[in-house]
TORZA-534737 format. One record per residue (C-alpha): y, x, z. Coordinates in Angstrom, 2 decimals, always signed. Each point is the difference from the previous one (the first is absolute). Layout:
N
{y: Y | x: X | z: Z}
...
This chain:
416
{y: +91.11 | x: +104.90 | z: +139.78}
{y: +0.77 | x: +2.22 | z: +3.14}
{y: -3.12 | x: +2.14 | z: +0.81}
{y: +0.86 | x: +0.79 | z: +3.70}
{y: -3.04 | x: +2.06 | z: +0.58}
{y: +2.11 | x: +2.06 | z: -2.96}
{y: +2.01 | x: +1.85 | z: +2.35}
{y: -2.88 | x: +1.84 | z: +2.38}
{y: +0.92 | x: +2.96 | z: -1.54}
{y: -1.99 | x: +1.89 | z: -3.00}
{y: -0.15 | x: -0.63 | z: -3.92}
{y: -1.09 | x: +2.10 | z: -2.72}
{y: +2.84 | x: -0.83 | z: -1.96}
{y: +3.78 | x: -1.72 | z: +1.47}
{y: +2.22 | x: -1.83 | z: -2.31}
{y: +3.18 | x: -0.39 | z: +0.65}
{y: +1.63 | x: -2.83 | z: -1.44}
{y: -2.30 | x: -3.27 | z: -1.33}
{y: +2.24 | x: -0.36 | z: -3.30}
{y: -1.03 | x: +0.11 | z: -3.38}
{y: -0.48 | x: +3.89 | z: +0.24}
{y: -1.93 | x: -0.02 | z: +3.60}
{y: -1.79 | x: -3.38 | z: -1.23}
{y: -1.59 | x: +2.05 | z: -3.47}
{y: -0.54 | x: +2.94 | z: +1.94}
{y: -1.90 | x: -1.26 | z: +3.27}
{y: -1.96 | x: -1.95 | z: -2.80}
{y: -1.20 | x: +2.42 | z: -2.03}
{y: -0.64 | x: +2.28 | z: +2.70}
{y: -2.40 | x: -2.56 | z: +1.59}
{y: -1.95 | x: -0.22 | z: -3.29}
{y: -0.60 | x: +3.62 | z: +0.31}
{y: -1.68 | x: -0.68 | z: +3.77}
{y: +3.09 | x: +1.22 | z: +1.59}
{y: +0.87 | x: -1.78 | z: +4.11}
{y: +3.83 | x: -0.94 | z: -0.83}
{y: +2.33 | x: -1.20 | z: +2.69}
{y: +2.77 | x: -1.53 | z: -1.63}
{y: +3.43 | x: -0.40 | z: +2.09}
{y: +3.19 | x: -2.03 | z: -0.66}
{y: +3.12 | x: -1.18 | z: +1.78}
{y: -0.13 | x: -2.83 | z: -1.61}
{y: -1.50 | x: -3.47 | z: +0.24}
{y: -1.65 | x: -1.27 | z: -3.71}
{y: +0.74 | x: -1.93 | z: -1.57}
{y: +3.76 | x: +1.71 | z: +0.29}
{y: +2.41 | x: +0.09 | z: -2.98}
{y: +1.20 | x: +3.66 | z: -1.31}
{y: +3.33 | x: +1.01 | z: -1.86}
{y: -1.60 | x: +0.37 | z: -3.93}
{y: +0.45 | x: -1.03 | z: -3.32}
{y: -3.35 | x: -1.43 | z: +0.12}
{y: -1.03 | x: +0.92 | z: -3.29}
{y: -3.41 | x: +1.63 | z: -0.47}
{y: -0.50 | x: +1.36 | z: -3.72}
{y: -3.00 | x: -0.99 | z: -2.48}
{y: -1.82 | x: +3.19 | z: +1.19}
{y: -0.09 | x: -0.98 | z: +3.46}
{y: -2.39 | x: -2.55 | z: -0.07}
{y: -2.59 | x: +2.28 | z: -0.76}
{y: +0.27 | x: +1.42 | z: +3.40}
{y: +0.33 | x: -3.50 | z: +1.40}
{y: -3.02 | x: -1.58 | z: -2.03}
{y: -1.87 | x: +3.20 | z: +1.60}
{y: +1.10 | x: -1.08 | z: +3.69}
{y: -1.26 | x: -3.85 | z: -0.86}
{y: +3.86 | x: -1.16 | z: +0.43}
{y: +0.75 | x: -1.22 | z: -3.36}
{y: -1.59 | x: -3.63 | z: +0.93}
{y: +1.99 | x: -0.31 | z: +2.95}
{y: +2.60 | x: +1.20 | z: -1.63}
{y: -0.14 | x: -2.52 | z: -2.81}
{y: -0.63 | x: -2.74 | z: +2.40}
{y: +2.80 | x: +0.38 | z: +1.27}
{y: +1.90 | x: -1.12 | z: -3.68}
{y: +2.13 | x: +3.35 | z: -0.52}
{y: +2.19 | x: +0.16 | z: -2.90}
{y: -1.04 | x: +2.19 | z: -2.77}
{y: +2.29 | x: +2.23 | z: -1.85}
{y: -0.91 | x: +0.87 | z: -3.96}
{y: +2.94 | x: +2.68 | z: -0.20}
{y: +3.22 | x: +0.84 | z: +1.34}
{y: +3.71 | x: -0.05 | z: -1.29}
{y: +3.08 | x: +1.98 | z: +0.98}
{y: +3.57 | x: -1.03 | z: -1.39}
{y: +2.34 | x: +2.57 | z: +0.63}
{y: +3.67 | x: +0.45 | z: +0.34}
{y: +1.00 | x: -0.87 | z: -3.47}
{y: -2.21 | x: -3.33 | z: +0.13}
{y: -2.66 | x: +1.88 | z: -2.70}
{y: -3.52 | x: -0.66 | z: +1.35}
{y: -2.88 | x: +2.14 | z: -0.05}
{y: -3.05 | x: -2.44 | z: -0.09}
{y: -3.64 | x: +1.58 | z: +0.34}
{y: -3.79 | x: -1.77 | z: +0.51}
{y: -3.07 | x: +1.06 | z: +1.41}
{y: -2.20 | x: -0.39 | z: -3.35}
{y: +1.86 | x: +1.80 | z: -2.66}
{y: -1.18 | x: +1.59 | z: -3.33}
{y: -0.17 | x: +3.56 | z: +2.19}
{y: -3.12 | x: -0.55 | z: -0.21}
{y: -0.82 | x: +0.39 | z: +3.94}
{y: -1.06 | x: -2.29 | z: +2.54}
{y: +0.06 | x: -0.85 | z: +3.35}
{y: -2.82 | x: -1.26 | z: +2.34}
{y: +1.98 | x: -3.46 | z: -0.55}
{y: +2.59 | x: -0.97 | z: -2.23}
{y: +1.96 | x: -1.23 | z: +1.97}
{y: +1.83 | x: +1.11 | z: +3.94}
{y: -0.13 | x: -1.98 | z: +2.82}
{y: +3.15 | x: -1.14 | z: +1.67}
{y: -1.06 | x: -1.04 | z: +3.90}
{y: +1.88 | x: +0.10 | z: +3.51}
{y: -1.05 | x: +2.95 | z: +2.14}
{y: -0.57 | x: -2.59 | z: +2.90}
{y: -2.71 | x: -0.90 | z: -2.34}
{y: -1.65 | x: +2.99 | z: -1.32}
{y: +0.17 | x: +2.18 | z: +3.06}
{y: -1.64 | x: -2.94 | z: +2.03}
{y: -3.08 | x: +0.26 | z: -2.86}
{y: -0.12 | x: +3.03 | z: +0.00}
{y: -0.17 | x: +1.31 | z: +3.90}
{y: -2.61 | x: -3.05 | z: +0.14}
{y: -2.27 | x: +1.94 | z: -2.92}
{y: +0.19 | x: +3.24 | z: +2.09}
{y: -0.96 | x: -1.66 | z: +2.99}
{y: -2.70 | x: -1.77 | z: -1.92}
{y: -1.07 | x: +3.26 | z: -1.30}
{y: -0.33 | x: +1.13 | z: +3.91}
{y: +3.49 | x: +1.66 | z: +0.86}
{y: +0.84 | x: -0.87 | z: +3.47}
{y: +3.56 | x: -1.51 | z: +0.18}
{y: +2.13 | x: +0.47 | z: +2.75}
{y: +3.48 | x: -2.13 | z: -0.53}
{y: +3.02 | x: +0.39 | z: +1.98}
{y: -0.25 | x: +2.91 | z: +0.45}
{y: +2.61 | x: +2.88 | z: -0.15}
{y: -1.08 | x: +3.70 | z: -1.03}
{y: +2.71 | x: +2.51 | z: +1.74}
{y: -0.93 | x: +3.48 | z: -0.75}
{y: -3.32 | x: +1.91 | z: -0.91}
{y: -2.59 | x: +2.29 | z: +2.00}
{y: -0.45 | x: +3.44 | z: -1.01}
{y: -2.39 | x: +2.55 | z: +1.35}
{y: +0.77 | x: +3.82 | z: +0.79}
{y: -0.01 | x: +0.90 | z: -3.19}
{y: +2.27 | x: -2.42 | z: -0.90}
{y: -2.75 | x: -2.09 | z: -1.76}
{y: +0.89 | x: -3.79 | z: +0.04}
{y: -2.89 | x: -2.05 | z: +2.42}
{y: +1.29 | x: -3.61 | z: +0.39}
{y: +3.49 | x: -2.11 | z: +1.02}
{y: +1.35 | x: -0.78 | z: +2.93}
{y: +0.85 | x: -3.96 | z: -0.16}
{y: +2.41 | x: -2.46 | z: +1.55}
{y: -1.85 | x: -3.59 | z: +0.37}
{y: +1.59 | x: -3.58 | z: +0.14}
{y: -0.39 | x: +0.20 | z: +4.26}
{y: +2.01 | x: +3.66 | z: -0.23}
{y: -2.89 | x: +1.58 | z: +0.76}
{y: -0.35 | x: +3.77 | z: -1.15}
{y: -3.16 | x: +0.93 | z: -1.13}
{y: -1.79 | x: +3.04 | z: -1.87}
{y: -2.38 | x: -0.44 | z: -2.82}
{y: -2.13 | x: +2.50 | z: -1.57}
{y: -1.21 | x: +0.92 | z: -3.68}
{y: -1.52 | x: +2.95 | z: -2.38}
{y: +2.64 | x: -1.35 | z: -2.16}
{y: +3.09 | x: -2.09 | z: -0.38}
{y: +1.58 | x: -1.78 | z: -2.59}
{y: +3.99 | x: -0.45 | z: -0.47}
{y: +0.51 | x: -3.61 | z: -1.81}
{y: +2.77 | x: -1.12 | z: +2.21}
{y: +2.41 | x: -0.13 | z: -3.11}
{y: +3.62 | x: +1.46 | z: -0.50}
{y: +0.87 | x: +2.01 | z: +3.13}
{y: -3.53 | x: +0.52 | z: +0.84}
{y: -0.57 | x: +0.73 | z: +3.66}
{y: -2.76 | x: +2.15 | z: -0.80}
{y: +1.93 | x: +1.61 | z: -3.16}
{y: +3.09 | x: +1.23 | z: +2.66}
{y: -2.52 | x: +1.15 | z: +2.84}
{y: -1.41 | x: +2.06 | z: -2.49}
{y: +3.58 | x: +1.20 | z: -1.77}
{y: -2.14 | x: -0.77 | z: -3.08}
{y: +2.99 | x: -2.25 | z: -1.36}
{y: +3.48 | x: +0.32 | z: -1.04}
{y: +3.16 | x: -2.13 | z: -1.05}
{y: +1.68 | x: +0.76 | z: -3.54}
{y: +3.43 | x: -1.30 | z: -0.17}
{y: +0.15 | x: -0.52 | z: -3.40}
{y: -0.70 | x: -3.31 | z: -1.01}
{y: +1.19 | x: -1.22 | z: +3.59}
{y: -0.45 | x: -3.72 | z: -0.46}
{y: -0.57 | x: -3.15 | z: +1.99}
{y: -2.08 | x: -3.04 | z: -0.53}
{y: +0.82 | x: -4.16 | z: +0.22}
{y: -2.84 | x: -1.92 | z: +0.26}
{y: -0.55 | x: -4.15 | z: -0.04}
{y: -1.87 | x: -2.48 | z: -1.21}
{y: +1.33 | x: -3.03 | z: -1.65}
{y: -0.58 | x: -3.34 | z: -1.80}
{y: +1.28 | x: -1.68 | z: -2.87}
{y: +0.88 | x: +3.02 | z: -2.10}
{y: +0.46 | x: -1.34 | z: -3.42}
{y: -1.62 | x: +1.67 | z: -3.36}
{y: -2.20 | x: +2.52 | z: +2.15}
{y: -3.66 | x: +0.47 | z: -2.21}
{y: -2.98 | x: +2.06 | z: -0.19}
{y: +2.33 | x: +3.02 | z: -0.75}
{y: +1.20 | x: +1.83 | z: +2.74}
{y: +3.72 | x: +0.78 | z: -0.16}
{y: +2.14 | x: +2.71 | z: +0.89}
{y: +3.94 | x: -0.26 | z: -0.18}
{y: +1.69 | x: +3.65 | z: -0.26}
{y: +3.69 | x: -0.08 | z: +1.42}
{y: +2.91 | x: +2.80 | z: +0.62}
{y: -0.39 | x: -0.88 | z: +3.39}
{y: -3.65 | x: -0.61 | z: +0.58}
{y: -3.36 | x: -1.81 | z: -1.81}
{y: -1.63 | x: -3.01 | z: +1.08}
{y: -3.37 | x: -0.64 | z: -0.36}
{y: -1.34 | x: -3.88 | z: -0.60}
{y: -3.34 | x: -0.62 | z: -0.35}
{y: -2.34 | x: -3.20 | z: +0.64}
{y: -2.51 | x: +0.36 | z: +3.01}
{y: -1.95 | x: -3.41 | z: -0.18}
{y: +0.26 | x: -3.22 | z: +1.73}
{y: +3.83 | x: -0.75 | z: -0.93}
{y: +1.17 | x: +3.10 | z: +1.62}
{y: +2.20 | x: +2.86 | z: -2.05}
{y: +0.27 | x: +3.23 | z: +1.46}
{y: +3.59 | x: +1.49 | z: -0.42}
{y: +0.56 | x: +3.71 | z: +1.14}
{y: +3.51 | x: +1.88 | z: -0.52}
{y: -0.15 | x: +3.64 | z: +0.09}
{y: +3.75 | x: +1.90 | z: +0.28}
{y: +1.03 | x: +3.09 | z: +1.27}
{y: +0.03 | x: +0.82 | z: +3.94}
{y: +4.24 | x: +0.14 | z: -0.18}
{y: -0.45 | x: -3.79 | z: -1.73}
{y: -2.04 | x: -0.68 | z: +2.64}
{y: +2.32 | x: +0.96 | z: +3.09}
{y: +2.63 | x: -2.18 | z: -2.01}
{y: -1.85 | x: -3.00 | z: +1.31}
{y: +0.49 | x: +0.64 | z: +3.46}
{y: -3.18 | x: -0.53 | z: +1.49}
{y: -0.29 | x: -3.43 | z: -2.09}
{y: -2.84 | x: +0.05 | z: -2.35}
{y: +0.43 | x: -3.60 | z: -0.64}
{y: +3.64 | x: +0.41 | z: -0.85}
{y: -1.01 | x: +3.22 | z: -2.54}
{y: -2.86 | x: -1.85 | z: -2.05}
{y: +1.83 | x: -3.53 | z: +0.01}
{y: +3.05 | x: +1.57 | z: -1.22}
{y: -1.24 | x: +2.93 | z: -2.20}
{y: -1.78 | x: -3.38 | z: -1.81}
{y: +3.25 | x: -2.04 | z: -0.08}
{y: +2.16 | x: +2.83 | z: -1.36}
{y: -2.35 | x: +0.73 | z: -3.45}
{y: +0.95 | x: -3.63 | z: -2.36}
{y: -3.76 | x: +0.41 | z: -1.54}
{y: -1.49 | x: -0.03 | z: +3.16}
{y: +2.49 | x: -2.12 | z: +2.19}
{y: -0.95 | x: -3.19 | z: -2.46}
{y: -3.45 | x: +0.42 | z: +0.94}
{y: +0.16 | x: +0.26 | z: +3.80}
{y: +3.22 | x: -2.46 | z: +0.42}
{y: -3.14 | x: -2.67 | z: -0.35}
{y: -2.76 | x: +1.81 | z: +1.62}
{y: -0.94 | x: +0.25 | z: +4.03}
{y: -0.54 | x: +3.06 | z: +2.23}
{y: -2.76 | x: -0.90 | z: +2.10}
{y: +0.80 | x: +2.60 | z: +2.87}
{y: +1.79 | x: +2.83 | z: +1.11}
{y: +0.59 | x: +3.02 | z: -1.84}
{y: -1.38 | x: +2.99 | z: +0.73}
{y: +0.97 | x: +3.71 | z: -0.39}
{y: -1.90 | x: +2.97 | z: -0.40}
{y: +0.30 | x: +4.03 | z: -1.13}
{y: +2.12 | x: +2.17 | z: -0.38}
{y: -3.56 | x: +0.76 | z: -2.39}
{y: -0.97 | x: +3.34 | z: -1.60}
{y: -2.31 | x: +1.68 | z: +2.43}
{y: -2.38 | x: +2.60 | z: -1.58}
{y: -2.37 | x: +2.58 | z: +1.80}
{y: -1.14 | x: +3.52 | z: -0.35}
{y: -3.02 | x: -0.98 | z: +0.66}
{y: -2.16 | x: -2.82 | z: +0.66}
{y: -2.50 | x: +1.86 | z: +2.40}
{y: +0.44 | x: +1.61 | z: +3.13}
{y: -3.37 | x: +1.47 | z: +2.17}
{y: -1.46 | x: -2.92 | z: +1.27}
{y: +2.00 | x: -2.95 | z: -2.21}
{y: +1.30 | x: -1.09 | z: -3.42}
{y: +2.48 | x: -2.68 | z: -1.36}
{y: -0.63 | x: -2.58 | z: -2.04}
{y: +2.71 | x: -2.70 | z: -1.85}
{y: +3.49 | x: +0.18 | z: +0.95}
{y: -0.43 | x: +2.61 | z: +2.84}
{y: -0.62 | x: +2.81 | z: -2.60}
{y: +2.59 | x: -0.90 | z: -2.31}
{y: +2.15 | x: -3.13 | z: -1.07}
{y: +3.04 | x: +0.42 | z: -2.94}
{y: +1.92 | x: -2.46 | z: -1.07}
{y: -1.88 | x: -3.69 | z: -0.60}
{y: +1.56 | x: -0.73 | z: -3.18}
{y: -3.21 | x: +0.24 | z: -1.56}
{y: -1.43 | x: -2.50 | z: +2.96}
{y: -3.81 | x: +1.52 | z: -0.34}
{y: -0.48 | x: +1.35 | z: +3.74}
{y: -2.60 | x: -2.32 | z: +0.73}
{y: -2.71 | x: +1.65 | z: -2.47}
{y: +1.58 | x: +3.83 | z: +1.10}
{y: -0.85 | x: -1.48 | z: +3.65}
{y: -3.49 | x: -1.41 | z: -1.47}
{y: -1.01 | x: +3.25 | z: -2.16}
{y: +1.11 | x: +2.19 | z: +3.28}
{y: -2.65 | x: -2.05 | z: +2.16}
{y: -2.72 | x: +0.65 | z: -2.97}
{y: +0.90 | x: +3.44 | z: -0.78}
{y: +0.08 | x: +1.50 | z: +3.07}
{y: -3.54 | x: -1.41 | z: +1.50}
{y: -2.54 | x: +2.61 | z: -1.29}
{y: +2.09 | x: +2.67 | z: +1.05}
{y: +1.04 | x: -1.68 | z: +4.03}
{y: -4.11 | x: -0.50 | z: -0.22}
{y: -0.23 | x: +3.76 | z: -0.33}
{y: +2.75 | x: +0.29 | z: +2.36}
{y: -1.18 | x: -1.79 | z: +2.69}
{y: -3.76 | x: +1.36 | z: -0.16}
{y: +0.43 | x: +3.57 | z: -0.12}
{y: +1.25 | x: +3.38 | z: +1.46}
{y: +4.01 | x: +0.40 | z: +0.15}
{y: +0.03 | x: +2.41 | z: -3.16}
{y: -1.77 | x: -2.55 | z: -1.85}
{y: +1.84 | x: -2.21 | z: +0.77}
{y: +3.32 | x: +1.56 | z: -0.73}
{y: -1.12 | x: +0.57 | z: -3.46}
{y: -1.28 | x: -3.50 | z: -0.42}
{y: +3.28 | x: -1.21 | z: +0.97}
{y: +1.81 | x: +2.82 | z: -2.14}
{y: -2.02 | x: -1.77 | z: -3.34}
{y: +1.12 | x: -3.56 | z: +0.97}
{y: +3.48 | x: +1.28 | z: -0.36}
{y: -0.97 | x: +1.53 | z: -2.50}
{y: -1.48 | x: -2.66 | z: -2.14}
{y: +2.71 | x: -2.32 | z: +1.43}
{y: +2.38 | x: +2.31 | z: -2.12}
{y: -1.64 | x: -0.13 | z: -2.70}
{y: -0.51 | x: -3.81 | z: -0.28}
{y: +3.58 | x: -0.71 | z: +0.58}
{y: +2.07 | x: +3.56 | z: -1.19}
{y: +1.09 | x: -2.21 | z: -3.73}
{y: +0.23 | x: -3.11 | z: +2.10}
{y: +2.49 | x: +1.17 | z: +1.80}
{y: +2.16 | x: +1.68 | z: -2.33}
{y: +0.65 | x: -3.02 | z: -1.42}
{y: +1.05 | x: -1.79 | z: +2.64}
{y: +2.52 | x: +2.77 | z: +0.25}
{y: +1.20 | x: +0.05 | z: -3.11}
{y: +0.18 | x: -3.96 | z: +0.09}
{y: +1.90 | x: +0.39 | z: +3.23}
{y: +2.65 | x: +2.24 | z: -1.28}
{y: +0.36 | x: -1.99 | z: -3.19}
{y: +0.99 | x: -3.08 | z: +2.38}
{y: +2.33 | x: +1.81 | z: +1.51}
{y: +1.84 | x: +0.57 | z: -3.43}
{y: +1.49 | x: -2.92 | z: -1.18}
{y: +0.24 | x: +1.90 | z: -3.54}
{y: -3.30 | x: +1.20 | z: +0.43}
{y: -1.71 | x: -3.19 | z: +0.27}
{y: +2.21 | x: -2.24 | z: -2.54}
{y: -1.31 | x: +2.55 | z: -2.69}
{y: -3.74 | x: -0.21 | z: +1.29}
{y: +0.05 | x: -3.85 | z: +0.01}
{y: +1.63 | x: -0.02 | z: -3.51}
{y: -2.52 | x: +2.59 | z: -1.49}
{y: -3.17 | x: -1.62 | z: +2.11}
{y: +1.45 | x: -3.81 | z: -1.45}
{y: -0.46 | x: +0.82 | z: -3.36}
{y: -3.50 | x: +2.00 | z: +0.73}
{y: -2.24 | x: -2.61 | z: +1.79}
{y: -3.03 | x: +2.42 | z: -0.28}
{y: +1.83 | x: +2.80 | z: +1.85}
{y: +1.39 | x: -2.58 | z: +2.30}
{y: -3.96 | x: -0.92 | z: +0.70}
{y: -0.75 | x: +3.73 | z: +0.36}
{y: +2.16 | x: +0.50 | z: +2.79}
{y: -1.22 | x: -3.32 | z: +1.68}
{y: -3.99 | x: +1.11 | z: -0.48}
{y: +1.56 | x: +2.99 | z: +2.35}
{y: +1.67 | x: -1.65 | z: +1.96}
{y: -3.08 | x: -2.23 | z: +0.92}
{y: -2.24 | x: +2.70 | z: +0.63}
{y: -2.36 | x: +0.15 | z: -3.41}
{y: +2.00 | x: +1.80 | z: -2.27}
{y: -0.02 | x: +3.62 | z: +0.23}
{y: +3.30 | x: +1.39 | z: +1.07}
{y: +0.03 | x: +2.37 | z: -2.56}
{y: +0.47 | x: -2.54 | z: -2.82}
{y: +3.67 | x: -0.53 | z: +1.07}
{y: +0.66 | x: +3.67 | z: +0.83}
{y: -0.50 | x: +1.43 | z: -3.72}
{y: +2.44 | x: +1.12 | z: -1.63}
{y: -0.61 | x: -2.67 | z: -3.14}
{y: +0.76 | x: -2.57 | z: +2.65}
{y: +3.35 | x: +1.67 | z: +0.77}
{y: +1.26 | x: +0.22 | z: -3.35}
{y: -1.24 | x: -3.13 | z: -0.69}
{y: +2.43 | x: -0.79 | z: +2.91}
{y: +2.38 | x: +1.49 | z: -1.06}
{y: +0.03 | x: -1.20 | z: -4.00}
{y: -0.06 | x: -3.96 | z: +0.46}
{y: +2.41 | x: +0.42 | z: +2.88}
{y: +2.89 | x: +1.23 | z: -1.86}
């Protein structure tokens, strides 16, 4: 998949990073007639820290790329709806098709490994004519005179240095972006400072169609079905948790697991089929997704918290949004361009602005024990508003549905 002749210098268009994000965006851009080169330091297929849950709405975007048979081929699990049990054991227990009346592309989410979908989906931009360069390492970006960004400078698998040139380039190298820092486009919040635990495992008993997360005073887990016997399992605690371990991220999932009765049952019988692996601290945002000459896309404009586990489509919708306007970008004089990129951040906004304060206000309910034990008993009595706030969370019902102030009260009443 390594296009050699890739690296002679000169592309409309670089991508940086050939994940989910760089994947949707090199493929959409090459659609629109746009030469994309397409960079990586990694080798596909290649596995990737994640919950590895993509919501209902997302395989709209992947239907468009002509993944979803691939995708299904390779015997995913499908999730109809997700459940969280908080600290007081009350569950909150929400589907995909509810009587809200909305609907998304599918009705139900796909639950696949990364090593999986990023493989299918770097192989439909390459289809699509992106040339992929793997192993290779992206170090710092070009800039002009003015300041105005013209390529990367690279690190290849031999250690060989190399400069390559574009009208435009694209961030999607995920959390602590490369091109993001360069740029001092992105910053660090401290507050939620938490750490991920990621593994695989077999054997997990009762584990369904319904994705499951448990909510802890000391962390949530996340459980959820990915196809072919496997069950993903991701723990998410706070950074000072974290350092608790010791550097042992085997030792902090295994006995995070073995300390909660509910969940110790389960995984006294089940088998961890690797090593665990740690990632974060998360909650990186930007002040803007555009500098003169580039944009980020996916995790290297903003990632939050994942307790809401629907990066994947963010990552996919960043790739689709962002194409007319890098087209523009790429093709025209540097004030045009400026103000081409200025609307994708724009419009970025605006897609995601109610999105997002959700996933804060989730995220700060977590992090109150009290908080959450009244949610979960007011949102187990009210399935429909427990199927509202799942419609948002998988990307097809509008964010504003859960923010009125009917919904609040509502909250409020049945959780007394």
């Amino acid at each position: 998949m390594v296009d050699s002749s890739a690296t002679s210098g000169k592309a409309q268009v670089i991508v940086v990073g050939a994940g989910p994000a760089g994947s949707s965006t090199a493929w959409h851009l090459t659609q629109l007639g746009i030469d994309v080169l397409l960079l990586d330091r990694a080798t596909f297929p290649r596995d990737k820290i994640c919950a590895e849950c993509l919501s209902p709405q997302a395989s709209r975007i992947l239907s468009g790329m002509g993944a979803m048979d691939d995708i299904e081929a390779s015997h995913p699990a499908h999730l109809t709806g997700m459940r969280v049990r908080a600290p007081n054991g009350c569950e909150i227990s929400g589907s995909f098709v509810g009587r809200h009346g909305y609907r998304a592309f599918g009705d139900s989410g796909i639950a696949v490994r990364r090593s999986v979908l990023d493989a299918i989906l770097v192989q439909r931009a390459s289809a699509a004519g992106a040339r992929l360069v793997e192993r290779t390492r992206v170090t710092d970006v070009l800039r002009d005179a003015a300041g105005r960004v013209r390529g990367v400078s690279v690190l290849d698998e031999n250690g060989g240095t190399r400069e390559l040139r574009a009208s435009l380039v694209i961030g999607a190298d995920g959390l602590r972006s490369v091109v993001g820092r360069r740029l001092r486009l992105t910053r660090v919040s401290h507050i939620p400072r938490r750490m991920a635990f990621v593994a695989h495992f077999r054997n997990v008993p009762d584990v369904s169609e319904i994705g499951e997360v448990h909510v802890e005073r000391d962390g949530y887990v996340g459980i959820a079905d990915v196809g072919q016997g496997l069950t993903t399992v991701g723990l998410v605690v706070t950074a000072r948790t974290a350092r608790a371990a010791a550097g042992d991220p085997d030792a902090m999932l295994d006995g995070w697991l073995a300390k909660h009765p509910h969940l110790a049952s389960r995984f006294a019988v089940a088998e961890r089929t690797e090593p665990v692996r740690a990632t974060g601290p998360f909650a990186s945002s930007t002040r803007r997704a555009w500098a003169h000459g580039a944009a980020l896309v996916g995790d290297a404009a903003d990632f939050f918290d994942p307790f809401t586990g629907e990066g994947v489509y963010s990552a996919l919708r960043d790739g689709e949004l962002l194409a007319p306007f890098a087209v523009e970008a790429a093709t025209t004089d540097r004030r045009l361009s400026a103000l081409a990129l200025a609307e994708y951040d724009r419009a970025r906004r605006a897609e995601f602005r109610g999105k997002w304060l959700v996933e804060k206000l989730i995220a700060g309910t977590v992090a109150v024990p009290a908080l959450i034990n009244h949610a979960a008993r007011a949102l187990s009595r009210r399935k429909e508003m427990a199927d509202l706030l799942v419609g948002v969370a998988g990307d097809f019902v509008p964010p504003s549905q859960v923010l009125r102030v009917g919904y609040f009260a509502r909250l409020l009443l049945f959780g007394v």
